[in-house]
C-alpha positions as CSV (number, residue, x, y, z in Angstrom):
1,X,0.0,0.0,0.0
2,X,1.2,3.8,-0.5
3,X,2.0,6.0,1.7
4,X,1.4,9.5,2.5
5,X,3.9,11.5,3.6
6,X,3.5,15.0,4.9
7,X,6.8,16.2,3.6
8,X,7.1,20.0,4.5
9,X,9.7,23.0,5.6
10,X,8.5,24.5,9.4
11,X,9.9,27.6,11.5
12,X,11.0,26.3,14.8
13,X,8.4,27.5,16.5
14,X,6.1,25.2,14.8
15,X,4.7,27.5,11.4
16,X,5.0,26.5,7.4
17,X,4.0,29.8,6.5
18,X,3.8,33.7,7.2
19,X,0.3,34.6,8.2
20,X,0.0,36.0,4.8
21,X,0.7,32.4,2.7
22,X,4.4,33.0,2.2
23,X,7.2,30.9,3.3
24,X,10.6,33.3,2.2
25,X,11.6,33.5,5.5
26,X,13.1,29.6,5.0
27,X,16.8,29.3,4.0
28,X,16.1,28.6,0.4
29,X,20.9,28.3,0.1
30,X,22.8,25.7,1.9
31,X,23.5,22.3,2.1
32,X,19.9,21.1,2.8
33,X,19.0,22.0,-0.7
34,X,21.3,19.6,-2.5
35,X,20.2,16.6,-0.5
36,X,16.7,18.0,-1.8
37,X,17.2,18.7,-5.1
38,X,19.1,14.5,-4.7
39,X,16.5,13.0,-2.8
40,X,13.7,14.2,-3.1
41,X,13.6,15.5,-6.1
42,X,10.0,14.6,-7.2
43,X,8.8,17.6,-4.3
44,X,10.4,20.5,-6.6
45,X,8.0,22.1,-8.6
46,X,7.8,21.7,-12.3
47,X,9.4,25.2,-13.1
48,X,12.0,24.8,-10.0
49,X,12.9,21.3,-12.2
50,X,13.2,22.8,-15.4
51,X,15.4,25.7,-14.4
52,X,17.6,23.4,-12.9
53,X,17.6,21.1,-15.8
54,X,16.6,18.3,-13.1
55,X,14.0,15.6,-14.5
56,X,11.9,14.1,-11.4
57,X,12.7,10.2,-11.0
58,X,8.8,10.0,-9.5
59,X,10.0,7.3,-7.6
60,X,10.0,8.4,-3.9
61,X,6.1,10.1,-5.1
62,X,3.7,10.7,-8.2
63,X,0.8,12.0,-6.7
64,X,0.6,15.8,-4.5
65,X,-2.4,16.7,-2.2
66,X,-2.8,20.6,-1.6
67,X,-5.1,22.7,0.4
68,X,-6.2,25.9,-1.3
69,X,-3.9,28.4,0.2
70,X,-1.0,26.2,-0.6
71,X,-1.7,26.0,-4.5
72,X,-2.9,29.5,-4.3
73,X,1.1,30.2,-3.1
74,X,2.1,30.3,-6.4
75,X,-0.7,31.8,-8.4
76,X,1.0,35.6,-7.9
77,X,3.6,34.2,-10.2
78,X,1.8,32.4,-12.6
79,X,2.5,28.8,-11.3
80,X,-1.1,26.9,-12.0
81,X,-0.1,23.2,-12.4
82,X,2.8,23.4,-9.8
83,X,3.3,20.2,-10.3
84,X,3.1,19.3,-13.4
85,X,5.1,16.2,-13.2
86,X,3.1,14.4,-10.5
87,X,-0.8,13.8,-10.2
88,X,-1.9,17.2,-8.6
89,X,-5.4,17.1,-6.1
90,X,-6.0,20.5,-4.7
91,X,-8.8,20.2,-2.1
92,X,-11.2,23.3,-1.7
93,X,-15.0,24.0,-1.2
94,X,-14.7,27.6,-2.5
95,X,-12.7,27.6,-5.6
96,X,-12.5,26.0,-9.1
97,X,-9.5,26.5,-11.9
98,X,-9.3,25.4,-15.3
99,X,-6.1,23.4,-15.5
100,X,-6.1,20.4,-16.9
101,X,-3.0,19.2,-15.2
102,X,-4.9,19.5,-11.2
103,X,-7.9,18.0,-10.4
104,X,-9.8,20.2,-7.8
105,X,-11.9,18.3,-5.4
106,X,-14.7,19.2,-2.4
107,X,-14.7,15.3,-2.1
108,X,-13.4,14.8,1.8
109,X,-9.7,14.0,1.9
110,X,-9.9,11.0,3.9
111,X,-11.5,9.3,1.2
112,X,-10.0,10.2,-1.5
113,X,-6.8,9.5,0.3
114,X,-7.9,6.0,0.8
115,X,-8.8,5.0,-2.5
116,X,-5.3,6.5,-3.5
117,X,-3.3,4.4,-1.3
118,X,-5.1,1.4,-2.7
119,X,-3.8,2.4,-6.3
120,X,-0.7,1.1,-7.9
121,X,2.1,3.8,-7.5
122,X,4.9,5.2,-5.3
123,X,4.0,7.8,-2.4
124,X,1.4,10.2,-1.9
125,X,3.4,13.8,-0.9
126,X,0.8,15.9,1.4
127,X,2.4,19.5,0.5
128,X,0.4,21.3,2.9
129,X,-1.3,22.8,4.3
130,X,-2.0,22.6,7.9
131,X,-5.9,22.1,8.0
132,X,-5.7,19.6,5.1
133,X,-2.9,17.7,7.2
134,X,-5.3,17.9,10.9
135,X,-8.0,16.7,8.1
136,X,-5.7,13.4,7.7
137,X,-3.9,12.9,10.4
138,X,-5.3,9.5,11.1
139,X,-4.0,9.0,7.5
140,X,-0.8,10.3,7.3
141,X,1.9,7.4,7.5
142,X,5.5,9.3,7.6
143,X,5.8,13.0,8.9
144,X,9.3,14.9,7.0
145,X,9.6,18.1,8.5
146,X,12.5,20.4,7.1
147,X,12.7,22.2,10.7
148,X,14.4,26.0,9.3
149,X,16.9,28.0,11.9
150,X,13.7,30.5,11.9
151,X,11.2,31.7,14.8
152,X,7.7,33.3,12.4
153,X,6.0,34.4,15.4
154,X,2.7,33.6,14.0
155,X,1.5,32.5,11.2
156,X,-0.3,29.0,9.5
157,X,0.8,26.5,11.8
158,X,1.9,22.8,10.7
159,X,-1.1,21.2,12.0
160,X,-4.7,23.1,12.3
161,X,-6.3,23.3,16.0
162,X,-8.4,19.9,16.1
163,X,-10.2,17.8,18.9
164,X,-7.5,16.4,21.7
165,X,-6.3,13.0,20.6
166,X,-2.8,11.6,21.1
167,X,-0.8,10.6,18.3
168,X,2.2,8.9,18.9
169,X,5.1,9.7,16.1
170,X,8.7,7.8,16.5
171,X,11.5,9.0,15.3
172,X,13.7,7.0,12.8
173,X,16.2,9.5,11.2
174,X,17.5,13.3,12.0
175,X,19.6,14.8,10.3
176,X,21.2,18.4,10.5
177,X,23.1,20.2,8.1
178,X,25.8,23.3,8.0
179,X,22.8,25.4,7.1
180,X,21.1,25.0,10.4
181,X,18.2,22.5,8.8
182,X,17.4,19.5,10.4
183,X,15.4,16.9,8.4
184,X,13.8,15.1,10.9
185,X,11.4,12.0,9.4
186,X,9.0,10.1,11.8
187,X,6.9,6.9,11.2
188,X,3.3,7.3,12.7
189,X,2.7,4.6,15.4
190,X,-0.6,3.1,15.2
């Protein structure tokens, strides 16, 4: 069966993004970026991959899930199929695109997760953002959290608030690099 991963860069004090959407305050130079652009090279969007020259191996993931506000992070610059390389689901109540490339769906994420993982493929990369991950948390199988030398203060926080219930992560790799990164990946215990 899949997995899905939520694979995503967060401040130290626990945010992916500025209260306004935008995540510039992460180190975007350093060594952290090679072992991205190396490993997990399938997250990079489509234009990031092309200016680069990189092709994506789609075999860490082929299919991204998105909330609203985190596909609507690139609109400003013109970015509609992000991710033109993998299977794109943007999941939203209040908004429709044309794009061929990205299916936007109301359906509820838990189920359209499930019937994903039952398909034939590599991993399912959960982008953001924080409501859509609280939304799956019960399906989320690996956590990757690029934790950036950075304190936001506020802003959209890695998880959404949700109803009290312990989930129990353990930790199986952490690694830091000269840019003050740490990748930190976790296996949800269940």
């Amino acid at each position: 069966m899949r997995e899905l991963v939520y694979y995503v860069a967060v401040s130290l004090d626990g945010y992916i993004a500025a209260p306004d959407d935008t995540f510039d305050a992460f180190p975007v130079q350093g060594d952290h970026i090679d072992m991205i652009l190396r490993e997990y090279t399938d997250t990079v969007p489509t234009l990031g991959l092309q200016a680069l020259g990189l092709t994506a191996p789609l075999t860490r993931f082929d299919t991204v899930l998105m909330g609203w506000n985190t596909y609507a992070a690139g609109l400003p610059a013109g970015a509609t199929d992000p991710y033109a390389h993998l299977r794109q689901y943007v999941f939203t109540r209040n908004h429709s695109i044309d794009e061929p490339g990205v299916t936007v769906t109301s359906d509820d994420p838990v189920t359209v997760v499930r019937k994903l993982k039952m398909e034939e493929g590599s991993g399912i990369y959960l982008c953001g953002g924080g409501e859509l991950a609280s939304s799956l948390i019960d399906e989320i199988d690996r956590l990757i959290l690029k934790v950036n030398p950075v304190l936001l203060g506020s802003g959209k926080k890695l998880f959404a608030e949700r109803e009290y219930d312990v989930t129990t992560a353990r930790l199986v790799a952490s690694t830091p690099y000269e840019s003050g990164v740490v990748i930190d990946e976790y296996t949800i215990e269940r």
